[in-house]
C-alpha positions, 0 to 999 in steps of 0.5 A: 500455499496458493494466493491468490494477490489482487492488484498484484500487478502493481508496485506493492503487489508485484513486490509482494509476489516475488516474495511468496514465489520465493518460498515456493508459493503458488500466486495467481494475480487478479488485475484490471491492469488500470495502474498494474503492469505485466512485465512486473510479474515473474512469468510463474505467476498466472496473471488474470485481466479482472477487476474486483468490481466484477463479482462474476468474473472474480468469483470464476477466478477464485472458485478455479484457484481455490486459494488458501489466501488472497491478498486484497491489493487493488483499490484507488489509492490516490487521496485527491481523486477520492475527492473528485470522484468518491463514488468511483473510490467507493465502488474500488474500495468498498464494494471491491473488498465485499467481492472479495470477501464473498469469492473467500468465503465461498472458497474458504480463502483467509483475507489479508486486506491490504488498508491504509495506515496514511488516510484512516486516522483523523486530524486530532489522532495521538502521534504516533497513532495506534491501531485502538484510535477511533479513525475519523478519516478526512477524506472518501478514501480514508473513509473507503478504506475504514469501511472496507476494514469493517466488512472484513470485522463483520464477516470474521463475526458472522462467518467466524473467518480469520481475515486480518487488517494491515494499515501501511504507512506512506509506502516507498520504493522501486517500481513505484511510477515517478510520473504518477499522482500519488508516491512523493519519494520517486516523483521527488527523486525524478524531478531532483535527478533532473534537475528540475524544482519539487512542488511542495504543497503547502508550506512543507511542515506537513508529516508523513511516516515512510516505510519502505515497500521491503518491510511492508512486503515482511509484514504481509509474509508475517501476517500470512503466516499468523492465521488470526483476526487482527488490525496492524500498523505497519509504518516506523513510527517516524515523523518526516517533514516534506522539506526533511525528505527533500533535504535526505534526497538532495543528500542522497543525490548530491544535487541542490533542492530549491522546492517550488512551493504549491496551495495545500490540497484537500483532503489531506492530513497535516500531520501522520505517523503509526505506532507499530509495537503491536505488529512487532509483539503478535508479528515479530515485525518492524521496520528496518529500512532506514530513509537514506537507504529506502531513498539511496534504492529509490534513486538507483532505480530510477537512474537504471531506467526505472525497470519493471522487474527492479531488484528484490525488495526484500 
């Protein structure tokens, strides 16, 4: 196929392009490069410097593709600058994914959005939470990301497309920046190799569902090959506390964990995980990665100097 992989300069997209490169596919990346960078990307992908905020641009690039899908990857991801600044989130994540359903249409493309499993559903949602709860997000970008999915609705019901949904759980592992704001798992393991003192914010009961970029870059493989509408979780249905990931990855180590505790932020949720029997019966996908091992690669790569083309995640 040719695919087009917005964002695919990034941590899950460049993950994702090694994948279809090696089934042979052709992948063409969009990427304002604000977060992603090239040496990420195999030098077989053809990299376009374009924000999905720019219809024009992104228009131009998709029309001269023609791709049979495009993988929406770009977007701001990060919970408390959504707070800060929900415009700017908005303007990423909903008026991006508009643009890049029009650029689809208007080539044919079939979409795969890449959602958000962490954010979309609210306080009071069942443990784990499965993909028929009604979302009531807690934050602009939970509510950016549940708007963007019902564009993708309203367009496989006006245009009768078969654009699909998948909603990751807190997704983990190489290439993913341990000095950023957002990704616990390398900013945990950074600061513990060390030597230094995690923050916790809150008092560390708080629930979280890791999955690790390796199953999440299967799922999108799955899901590509399933031309059909639909909404996945893509998670392991698994509660890990912030203390428990701590304590995996001073087992990991070796090292002694002594956690630096910090005000709960806004906007966050106390407790998460997905239900993904529906991705295994319409996919054949599950996670399979457990944590030690997803922490144990995380760690490896942080040791070799964190480099941008780290091993196959898959």
């Amino acid at each position: 196929m040719r695919i087009v992989v917005t964002g695919g300069a990034g941590f899950i997209g460049s993950h994702l392009c090694d994948a279809f490169l090696a089934r042979e596919d052709e992948v063409t990346v969009v990427d304002d490069l604000s977060a992603g960078r090239p040496a990420r990307l195999d030098r077989r992908v053809a990299l376009h410097r374009v924000s999905v905020t720019d219809a024009d641009a992104l228009d131009q690039v998709v029309a001269a593709v023609r791709p049979d899908l495009i993988c929406h990857l770009a977007a701001q991801i990060d919970v408390r600058v959504s707070v800060r600044q929900p415009a700017a989130d908005a303007l990423t994540n909903v008026v991006g994914t508009v643009n890049v359903l029009e650029a689809a249409r208007r080539t044919g493309a079939r979409v795969l959005l890449c959602s958000s499993g962490g954010a979309i559903y609210g306080r009071d949602a069942p443990i784990p939470s499965m993909e028929d709860v009604l979302p009531l997000p807690e934050s602009p970008y939970g509510i950016g990301k549940y708007c963007a999915e019902q564009y993708v609705g309203l367009y496989n019901r006006l245009h009768q497309t078969a654009h699909t949904v998948l909603r990751p759980a807190n997704v983990y592992g190489p290439r993913q920046d341990p000095g950023g704001e957002a990704g616990v798992v390398p900013i945990f393991c950074s600061q513990i190799l060390a030597g230094d003192r995690p923050t916790i914010y809150g008092d560390g009961s708080q629930t979280r569902d890791y999955v690790y970029v390796g199953d999440v870059v299967a799922a999108f493989l799955a899901a590509a090959d399933v031309p059909r509408p639909g909404i996945w979780n893509i998670g392991t249905g698994v509660e890990v506390t912030v203390l428990e990931l701590a304590r995996t990855i001073a087992q990991v180590t070796g090292r002694r964990v002594e956690p630096e505790f910090a005000p709960p932020r806004p906007g966050e949720l106390q407790r998460s995980a997905l239900a993904a029997e529906q991705a295994w019966w319409d996919l054949g996908w599950k996670a399979t990665t457990g944590l030690a091992d997803g922490v144990r690669s995380v760690c490896d790569w942080i040791v070799a100097g964190t480099p941008d083309r780290a091993g196959p995640a898959i």
